[in-house]
N, CA, C and O atoms as a DFTB+ gen file, in Angstrom:
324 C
 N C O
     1  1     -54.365     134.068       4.615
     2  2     -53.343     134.246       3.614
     3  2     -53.264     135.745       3.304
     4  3     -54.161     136.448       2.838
     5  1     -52.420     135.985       3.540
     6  2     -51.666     137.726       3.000
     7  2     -51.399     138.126       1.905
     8  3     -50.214     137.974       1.610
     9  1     -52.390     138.860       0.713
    10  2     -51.886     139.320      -0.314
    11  2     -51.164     140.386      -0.369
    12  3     -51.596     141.346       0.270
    13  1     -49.740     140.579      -1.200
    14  2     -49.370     141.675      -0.624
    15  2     -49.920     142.935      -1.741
    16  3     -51.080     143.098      -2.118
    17  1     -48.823     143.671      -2.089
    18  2     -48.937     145.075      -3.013
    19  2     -49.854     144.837      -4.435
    20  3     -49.328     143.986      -5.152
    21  1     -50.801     145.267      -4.854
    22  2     -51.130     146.679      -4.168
    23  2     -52.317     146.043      -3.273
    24  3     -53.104     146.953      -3.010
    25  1     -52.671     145.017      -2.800
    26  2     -54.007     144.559      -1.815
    27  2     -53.782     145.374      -0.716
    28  3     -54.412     146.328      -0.257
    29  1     -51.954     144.369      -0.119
    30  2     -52.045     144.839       1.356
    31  2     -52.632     144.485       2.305
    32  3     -52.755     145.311       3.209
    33  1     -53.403     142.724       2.532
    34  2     -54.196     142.493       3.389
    35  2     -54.716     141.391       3.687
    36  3     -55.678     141.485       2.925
    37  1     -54.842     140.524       4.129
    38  2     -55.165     139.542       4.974
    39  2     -56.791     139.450       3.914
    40  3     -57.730     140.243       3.980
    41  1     -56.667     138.182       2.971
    42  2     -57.995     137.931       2.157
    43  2     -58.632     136.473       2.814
    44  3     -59.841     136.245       2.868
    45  1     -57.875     135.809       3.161
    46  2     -58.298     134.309       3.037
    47  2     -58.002     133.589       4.308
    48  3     -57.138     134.122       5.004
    49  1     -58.524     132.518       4.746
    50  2     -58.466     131.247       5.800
    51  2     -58.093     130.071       5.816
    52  3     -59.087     129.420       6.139
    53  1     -57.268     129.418       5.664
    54  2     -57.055     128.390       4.545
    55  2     -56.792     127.342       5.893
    56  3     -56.594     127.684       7.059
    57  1     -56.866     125.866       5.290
    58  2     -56.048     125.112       6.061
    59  2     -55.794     123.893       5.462
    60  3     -56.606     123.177       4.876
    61  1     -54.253     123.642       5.701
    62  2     -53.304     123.260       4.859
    63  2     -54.213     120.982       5.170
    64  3     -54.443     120.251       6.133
    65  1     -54.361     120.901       3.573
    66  2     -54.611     119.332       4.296
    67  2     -54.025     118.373       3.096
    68  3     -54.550     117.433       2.500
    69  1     -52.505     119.088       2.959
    70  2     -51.842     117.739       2.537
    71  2     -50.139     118.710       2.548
    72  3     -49.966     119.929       2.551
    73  1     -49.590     118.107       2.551
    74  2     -47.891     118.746       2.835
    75  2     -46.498     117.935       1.685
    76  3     -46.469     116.749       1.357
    77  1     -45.873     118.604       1.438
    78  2     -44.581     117.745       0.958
    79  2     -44.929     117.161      -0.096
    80  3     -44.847     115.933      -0.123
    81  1     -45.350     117.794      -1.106
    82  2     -46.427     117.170      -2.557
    83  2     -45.109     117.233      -3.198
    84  3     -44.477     118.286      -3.111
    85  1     -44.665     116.328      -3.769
    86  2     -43.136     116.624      -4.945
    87  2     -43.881     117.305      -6.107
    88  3     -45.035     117.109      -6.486
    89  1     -42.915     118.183      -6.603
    90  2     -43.053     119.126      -7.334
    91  2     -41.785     119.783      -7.970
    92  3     -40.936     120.262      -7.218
    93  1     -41.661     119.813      -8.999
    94  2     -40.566     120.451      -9.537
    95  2     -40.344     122.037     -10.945
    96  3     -40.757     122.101     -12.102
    97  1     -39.748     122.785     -10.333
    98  2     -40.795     124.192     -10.901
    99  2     -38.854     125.174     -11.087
   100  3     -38.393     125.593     -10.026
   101  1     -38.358     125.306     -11.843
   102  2     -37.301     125.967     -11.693
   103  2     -37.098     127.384     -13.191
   104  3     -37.053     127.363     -14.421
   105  1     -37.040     128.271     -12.267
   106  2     -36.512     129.603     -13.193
   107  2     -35.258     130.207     -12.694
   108  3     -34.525     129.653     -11.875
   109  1     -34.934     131.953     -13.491
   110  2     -33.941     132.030     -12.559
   111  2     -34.357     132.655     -11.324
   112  3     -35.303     133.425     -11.490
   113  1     -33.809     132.530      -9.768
   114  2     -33.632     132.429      -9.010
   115  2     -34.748     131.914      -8.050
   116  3     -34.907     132.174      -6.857
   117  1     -35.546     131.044      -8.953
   118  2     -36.311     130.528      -7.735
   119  2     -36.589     129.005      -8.445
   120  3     -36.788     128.951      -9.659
   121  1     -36.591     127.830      -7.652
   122  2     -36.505     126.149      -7.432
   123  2     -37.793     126.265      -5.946
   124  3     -37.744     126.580      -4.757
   125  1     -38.979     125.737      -7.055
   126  2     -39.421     124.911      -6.088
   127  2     -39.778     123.574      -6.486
   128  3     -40.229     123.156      -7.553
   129  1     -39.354     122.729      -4.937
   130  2     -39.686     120.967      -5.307
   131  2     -40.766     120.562      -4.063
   132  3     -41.365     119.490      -3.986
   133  1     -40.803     120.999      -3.695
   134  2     -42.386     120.678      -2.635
   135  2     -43.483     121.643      -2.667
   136  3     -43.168     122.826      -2.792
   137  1     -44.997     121.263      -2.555
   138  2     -46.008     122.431      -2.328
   139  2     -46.701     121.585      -1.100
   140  3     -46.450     120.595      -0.413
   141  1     -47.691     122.544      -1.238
   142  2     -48.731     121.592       0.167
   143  2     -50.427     121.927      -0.637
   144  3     -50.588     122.431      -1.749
   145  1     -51.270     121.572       0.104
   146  2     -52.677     121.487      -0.787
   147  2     -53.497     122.818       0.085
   148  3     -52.832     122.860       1.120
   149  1     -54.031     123.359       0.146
   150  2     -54.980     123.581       1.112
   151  2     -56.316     124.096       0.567
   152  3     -56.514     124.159      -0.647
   153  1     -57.339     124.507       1.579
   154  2     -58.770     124.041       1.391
   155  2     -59.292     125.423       2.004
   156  3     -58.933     125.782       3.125
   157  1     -60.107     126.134       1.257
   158  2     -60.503     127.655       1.694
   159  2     -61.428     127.483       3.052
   160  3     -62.191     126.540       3.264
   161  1     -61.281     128.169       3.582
   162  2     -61.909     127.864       4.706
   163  2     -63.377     129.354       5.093
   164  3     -64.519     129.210       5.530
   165  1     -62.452     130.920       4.589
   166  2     -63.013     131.860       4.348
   167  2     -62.235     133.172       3.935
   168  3     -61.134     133.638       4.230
   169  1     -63.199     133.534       3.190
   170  2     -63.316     134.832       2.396
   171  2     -63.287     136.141       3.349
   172  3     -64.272     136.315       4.067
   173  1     -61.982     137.284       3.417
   174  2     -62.255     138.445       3.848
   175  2     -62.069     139.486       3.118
   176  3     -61.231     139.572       2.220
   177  1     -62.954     140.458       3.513
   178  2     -63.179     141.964       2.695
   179  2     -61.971     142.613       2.759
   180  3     -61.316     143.115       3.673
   181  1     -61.827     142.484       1.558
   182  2     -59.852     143.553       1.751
   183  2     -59.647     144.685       2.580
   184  3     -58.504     144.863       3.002
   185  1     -60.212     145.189       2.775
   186  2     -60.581     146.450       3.976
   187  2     -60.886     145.904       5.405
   188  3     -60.773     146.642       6.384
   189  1     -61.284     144.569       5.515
   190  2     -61.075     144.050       6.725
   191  2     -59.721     143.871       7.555
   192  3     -59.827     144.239       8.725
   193  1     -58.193     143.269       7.095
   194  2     -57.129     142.740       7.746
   195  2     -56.392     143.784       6.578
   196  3     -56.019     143.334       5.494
   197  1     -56.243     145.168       6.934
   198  2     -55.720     145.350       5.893
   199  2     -54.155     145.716       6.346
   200  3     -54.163     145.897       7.563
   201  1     -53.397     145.814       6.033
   202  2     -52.196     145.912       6.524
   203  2     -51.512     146.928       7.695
   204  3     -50.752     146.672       8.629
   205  1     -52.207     148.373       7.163
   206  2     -52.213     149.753       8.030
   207  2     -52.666     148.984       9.778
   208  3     -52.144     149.252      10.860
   209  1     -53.936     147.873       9.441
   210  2     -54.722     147.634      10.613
   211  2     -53.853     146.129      11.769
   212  3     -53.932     145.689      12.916
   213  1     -52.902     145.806      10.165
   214  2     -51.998     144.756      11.275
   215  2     -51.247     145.231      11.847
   216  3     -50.921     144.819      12.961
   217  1     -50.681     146.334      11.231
   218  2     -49.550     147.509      12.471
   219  2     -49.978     147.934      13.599
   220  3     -49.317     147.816      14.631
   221  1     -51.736     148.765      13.521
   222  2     -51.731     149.711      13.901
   223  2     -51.967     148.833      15.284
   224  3     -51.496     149.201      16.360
   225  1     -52.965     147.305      15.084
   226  2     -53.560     146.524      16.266
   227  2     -53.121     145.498      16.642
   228  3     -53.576     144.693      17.455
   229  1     -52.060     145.491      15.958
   230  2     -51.871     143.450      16.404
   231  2     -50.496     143.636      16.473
   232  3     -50.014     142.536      16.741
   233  1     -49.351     144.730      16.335
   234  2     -48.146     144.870      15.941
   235  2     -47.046     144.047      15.115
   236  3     -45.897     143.689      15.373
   237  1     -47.938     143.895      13.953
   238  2     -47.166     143.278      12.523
   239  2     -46.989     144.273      11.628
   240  3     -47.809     144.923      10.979
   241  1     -45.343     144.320      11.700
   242  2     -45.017     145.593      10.906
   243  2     -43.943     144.849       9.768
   244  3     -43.054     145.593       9.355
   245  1     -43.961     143.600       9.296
   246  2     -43.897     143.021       7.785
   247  2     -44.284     141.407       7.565
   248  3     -44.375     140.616       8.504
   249  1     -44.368     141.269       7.015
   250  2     -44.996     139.698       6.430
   251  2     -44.200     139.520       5.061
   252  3     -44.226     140.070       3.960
   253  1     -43.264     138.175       5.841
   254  2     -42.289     137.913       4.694
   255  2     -41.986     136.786       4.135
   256  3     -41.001     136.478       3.465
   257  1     -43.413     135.845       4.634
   258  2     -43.642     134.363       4.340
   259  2     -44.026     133.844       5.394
   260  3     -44.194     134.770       6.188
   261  1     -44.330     132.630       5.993
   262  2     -45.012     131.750       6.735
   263  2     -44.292     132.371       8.549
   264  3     -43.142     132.596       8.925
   265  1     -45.356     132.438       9.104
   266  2     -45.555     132.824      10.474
   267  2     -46.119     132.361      11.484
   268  3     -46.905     131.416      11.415
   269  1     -45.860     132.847      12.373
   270  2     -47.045     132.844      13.597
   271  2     -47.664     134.047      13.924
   272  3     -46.964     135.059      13.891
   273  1     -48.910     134.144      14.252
   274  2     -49.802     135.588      14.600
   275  2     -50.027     135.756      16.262
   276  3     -49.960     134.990      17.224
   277  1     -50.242     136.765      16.122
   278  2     -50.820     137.395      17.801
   279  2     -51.782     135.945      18.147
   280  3     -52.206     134.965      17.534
   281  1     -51.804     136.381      19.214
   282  2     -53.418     135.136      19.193
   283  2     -54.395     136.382      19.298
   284  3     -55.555     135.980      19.203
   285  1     -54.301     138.161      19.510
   286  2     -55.311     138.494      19.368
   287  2     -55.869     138.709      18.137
   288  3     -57.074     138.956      18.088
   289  1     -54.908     138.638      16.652
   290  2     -54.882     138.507      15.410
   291  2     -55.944     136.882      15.629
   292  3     -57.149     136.867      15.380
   293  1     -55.438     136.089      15.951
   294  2     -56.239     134.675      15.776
   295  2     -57.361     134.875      16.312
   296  3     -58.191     134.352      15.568
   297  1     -57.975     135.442      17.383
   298  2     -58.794     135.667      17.738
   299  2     -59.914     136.478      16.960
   300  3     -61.109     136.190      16.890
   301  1     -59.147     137.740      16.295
   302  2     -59.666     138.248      15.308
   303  2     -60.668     138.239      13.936
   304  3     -61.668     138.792      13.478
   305  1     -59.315     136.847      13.517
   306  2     -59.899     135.976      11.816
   307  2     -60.865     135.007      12.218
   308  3     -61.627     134.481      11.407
   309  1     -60.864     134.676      13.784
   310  2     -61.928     133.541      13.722
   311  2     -63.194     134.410      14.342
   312  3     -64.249     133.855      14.034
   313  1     -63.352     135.323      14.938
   314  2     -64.665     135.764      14.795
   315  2     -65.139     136.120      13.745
   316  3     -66.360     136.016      13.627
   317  1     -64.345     136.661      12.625
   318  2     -64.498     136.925      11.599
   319  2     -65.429     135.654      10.498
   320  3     -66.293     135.925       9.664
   321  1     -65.095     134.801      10.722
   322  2     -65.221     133.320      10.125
   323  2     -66.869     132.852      10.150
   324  3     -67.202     131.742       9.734
């Protein structure tokens, strides 16, 4: 999971183990009616995945909600793990 400003960095491991939870949450310009659950899996050192280091090595130059990663990024968080 990607915290952004002022972190900047790749903190967490998560994996999602429930989906499509009804939910109803409305202000102005944002409605949400579904969440999902998930379950920490692991803890990283903010200086580990930090953003400068997703550009500079894995070529992720923004994170703007739910993705797919390098697999050498995947490769990365799970040695990390």
């Amino acid at each position: 999971m990607y915290i952004g400003s002022p972190v900047s960095a790749i903190l967490y491991k998560c994996i999602v183990t429930k989906t499509d939870i009804p939910y109803f949450y409305q202000r102005e310009g944002l409605t949400i009616t579904r969440l999902m659950r998930i379950k920490l899996q692991t803890r990283y050192d903010p200086e580990m995945f930090t953003f400068e280091r997703l550009k500079n090595e894995f070529d992720i130059y923004a994170v703007r909600g739910p993705r797919g990663i390098p697999q050498s990024l995947s490769d990365a968080l799970n040695i990390k793990s």
